[in-house]
N, C-alpha and C positions, 0 to 999 in steps of 0.2 A: 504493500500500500504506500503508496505517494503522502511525503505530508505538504503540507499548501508552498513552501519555499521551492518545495524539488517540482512543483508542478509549474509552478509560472514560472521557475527557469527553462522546465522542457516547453511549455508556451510559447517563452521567447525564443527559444531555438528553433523550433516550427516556423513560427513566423520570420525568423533570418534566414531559414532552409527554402520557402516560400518565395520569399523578396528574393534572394538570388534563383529561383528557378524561372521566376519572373523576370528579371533581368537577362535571362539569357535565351528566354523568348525576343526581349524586346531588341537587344543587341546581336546577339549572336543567328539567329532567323527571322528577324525583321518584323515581328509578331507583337501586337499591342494587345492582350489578351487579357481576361478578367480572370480571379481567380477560380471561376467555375465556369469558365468558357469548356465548353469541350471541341477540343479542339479538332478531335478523328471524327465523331460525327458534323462537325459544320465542316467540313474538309478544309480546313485550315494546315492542318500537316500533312504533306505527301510524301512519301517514300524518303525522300532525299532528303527531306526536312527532320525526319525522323531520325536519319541515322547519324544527321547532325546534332540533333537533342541526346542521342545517346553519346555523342562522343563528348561530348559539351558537359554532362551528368560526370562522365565517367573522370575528366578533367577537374572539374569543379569539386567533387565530391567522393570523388573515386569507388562510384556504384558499377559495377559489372555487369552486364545483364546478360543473361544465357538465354541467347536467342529461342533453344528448344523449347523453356519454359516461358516463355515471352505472354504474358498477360497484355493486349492492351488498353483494355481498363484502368491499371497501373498507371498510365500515357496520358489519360482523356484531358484531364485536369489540371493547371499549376498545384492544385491544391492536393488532387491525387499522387503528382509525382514526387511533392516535401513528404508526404505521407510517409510513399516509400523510402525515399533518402533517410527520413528519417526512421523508418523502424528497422534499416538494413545497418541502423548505429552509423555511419557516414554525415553526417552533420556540421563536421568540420573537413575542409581540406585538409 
């Protein structure tokens, strides 16, 4: 169990994991996105864009992604992909 200190620290790490996933839409794929835009369904990301988001994750955050196991669901969202950043413990550079 979490006591209130360790939560709004992992709070604000979420939301720092967030801001930079968000930034590297907006920078790095040209993408001004909401944080629950979904981006696979409005076709906003396509192939290329995608595998620029992964290499951009994998830079920033150093998340791996095992394409066989490739959720993407995981993908849809800014908010979806801090999620994962964050529960793969990767939070920090």
């Amino acid at each position: 169990m979490m006591i209130p200190s360790q939560q709004q620290a992992s709070t604000r790490q979420d939301a720092g994991i967030a801001a930079k996933v968000q930034q590297i839409f907006r920078e790095g794929l040209e993408l001004d996105v909401q944080m629950d835009t979904d981006v696979i369904e409005g076709g906003l990301l396509d192939s290329l864009a995608f595998v620029q988001l992964l290499l951009a994750l994998e830079e920033e955050f150093g998340v791996k992604v095992d394409l066989a196991e490739l959720d993407l669901e995981s993908f849809s969202t800014v908010s979806s992909i801090a999620q994962l950043v964050s529960s793969n413990g990767n939070g920090s550079p």
